[in-house]
C-alpha positions as CSV (number, residue, x, y, z in Angstrom):
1,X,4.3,-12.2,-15.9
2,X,5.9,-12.5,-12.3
3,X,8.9,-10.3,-13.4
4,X,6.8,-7.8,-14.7
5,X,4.9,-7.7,-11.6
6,X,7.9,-7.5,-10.1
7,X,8.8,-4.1,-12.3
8,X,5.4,-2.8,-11.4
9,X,5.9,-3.4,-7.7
10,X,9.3,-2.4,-7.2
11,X,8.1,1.4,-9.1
12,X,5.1,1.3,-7.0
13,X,7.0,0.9,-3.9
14,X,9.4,3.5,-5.3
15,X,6.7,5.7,-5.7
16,X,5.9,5.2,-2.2
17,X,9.3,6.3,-0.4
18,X,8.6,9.7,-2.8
19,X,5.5,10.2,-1.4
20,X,6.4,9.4,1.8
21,X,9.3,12.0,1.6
22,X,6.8,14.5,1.3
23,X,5.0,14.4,4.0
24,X,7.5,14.3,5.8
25,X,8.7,17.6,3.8
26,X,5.3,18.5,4.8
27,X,5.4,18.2,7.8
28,X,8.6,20.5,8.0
29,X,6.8,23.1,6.2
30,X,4.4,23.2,8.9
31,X,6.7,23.3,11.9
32,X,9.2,25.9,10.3
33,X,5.8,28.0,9.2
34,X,4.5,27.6,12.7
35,X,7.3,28.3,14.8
36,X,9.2,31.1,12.8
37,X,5.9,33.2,11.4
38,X,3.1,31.7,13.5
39,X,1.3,30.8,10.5
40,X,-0.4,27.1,10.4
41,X,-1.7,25.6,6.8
42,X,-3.8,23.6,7.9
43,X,-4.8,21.9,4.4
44,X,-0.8,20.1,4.7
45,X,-1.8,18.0,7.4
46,X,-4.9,16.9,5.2
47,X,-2.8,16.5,2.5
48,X,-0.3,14.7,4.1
49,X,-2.7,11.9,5.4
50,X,-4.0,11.4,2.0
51,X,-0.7,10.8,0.8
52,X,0.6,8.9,3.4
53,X,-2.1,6.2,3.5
54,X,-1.4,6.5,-0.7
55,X,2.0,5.5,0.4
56,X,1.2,2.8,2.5
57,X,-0.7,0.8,0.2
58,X,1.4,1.4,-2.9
59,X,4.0,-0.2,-0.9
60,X,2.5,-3.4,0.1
61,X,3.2,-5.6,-3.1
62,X,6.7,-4.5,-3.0
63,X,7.0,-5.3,0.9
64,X,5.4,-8.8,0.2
65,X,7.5,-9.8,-2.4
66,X,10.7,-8.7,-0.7
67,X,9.9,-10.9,2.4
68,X,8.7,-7.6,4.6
69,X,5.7,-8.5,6.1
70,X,5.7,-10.1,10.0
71,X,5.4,-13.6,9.8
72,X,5.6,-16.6,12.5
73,X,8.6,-17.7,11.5
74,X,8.8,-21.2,13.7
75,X,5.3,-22.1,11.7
76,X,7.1,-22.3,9.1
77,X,9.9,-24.1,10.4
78,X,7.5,-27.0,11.4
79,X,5.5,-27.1,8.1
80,X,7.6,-25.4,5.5
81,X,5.5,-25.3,2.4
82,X,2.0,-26.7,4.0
83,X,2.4,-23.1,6.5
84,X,3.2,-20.5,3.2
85,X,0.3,-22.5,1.8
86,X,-1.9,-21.9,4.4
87,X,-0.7,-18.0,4.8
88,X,-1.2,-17.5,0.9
89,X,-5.0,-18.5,1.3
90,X,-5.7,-16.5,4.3
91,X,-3.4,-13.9,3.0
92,X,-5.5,-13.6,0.2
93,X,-8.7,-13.9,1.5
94,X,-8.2,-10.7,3.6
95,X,-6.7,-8.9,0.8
96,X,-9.4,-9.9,-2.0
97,X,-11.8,-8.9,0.7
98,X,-10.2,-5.6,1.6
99,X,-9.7,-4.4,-1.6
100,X,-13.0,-5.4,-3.0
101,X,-14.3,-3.0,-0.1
102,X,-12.2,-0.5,-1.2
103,X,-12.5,-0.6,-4.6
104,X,-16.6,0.1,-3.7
105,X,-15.7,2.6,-1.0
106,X,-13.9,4.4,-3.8
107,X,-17.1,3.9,-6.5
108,X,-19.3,4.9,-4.1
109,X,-17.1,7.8,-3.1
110,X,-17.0,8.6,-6.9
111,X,-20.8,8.2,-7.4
112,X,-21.5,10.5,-4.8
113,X,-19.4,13.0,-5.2
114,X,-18.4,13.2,-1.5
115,X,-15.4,15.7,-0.8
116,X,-13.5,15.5,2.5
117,X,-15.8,18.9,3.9
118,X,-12.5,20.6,4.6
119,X,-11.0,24.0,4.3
120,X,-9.3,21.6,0.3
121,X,-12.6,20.2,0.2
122,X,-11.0,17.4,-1.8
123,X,-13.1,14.7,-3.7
124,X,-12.6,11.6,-1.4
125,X,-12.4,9.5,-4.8
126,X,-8.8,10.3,-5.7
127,X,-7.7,9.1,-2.0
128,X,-9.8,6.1,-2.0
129,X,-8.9,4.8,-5.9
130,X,-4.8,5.1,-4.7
131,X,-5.6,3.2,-1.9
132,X,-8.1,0.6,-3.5
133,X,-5.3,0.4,-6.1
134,X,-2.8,-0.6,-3.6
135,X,-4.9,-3.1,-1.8
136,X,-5.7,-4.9,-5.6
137,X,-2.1,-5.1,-6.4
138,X,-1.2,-7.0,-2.8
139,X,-4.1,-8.8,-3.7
140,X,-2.5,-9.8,-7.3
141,X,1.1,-10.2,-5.8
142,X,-0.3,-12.7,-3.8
143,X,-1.5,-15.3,-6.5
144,X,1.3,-14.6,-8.5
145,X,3.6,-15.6,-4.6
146,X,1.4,-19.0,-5.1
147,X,2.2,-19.0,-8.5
148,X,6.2,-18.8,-7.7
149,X,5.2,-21.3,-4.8
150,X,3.9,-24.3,-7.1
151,X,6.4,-23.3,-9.9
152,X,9.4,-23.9,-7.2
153,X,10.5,-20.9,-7.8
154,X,11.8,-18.1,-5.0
155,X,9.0,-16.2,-3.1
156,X,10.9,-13.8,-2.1
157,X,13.5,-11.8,-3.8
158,X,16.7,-9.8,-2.8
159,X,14.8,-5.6,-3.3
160,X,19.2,-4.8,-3.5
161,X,18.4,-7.2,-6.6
């Protein structure tokens, strides 16, 4: 189960570094469009928020997993396993809590029918379900971290692995 998690995480995070490449293709488009025919496409920079925050969150299992988050390193120095304990159950709290928010934001959002009101008018449903998506996963990486924790095995793995 962990190493498929792991497959799942690693493509997500792949994923990710894809999306984030386009915005920041994006975000060329728009300057070169600007600056050489003084013509602004305003929808990109929608666009390229949605996907960016899309990118964000698809990333976070990965980033756990590889050891990526901040962390207060000397805590752990004093209380080894008693401090990844204690991080795992109020890393997960937060998580469970924030995706269980965004998984309704995104229901809601879905229920409603509610667009972003801009020139794309895009449903705000296919934003919030990448991102909700995103959140869940950090949310299941986590367990399966406390899993690898009472197992003995690695939390962390190389990502050149």
């Amino acid at each position: 189960m962990i190493t498929a998690m792991d497959r799942v995480s690693r493509c997500l995070s792949m994923l990710s570094g894809i999306a984030l490449g386009c915005v920041a293709l994006l975000i060329v488009l728009e300057i070169i469009l600007r600056n050489f025919f003084d013509i602004s496409l305003h929808f990109l920079w929608e666009i390229g928020v949605f996907v960016h925050m899309g990118a964000v969150f698809l990333g976070l299992a990965w980033t756990l997993r590889t050891g990526g988050h901040i962390r207060v390193t000397w805590l752990k120095a004093v209380f080894p396993r008693g401090a990844e304990w204690l991080a795992l159950l109020i890393g997960f709290a937060i998580s469970a809590y924030v995706s269980f928010a965004l998984i309704k934001l995104a229901w809601s959002y879905f229920l409603s029918g509610r667009t972003s009101g801009s020139i794309t008018d895009t449903p705000l449903m296919y934003p919030a379900a990448v991102i909700a998506f995103g959140a869940s996963f950090m949310s299941l990486q986590i367990l399966l971290r406390a899993l690898s924790l009472a197992r003995g095995l690695p939390e962390e793995i190389d990502p050149a692995a």
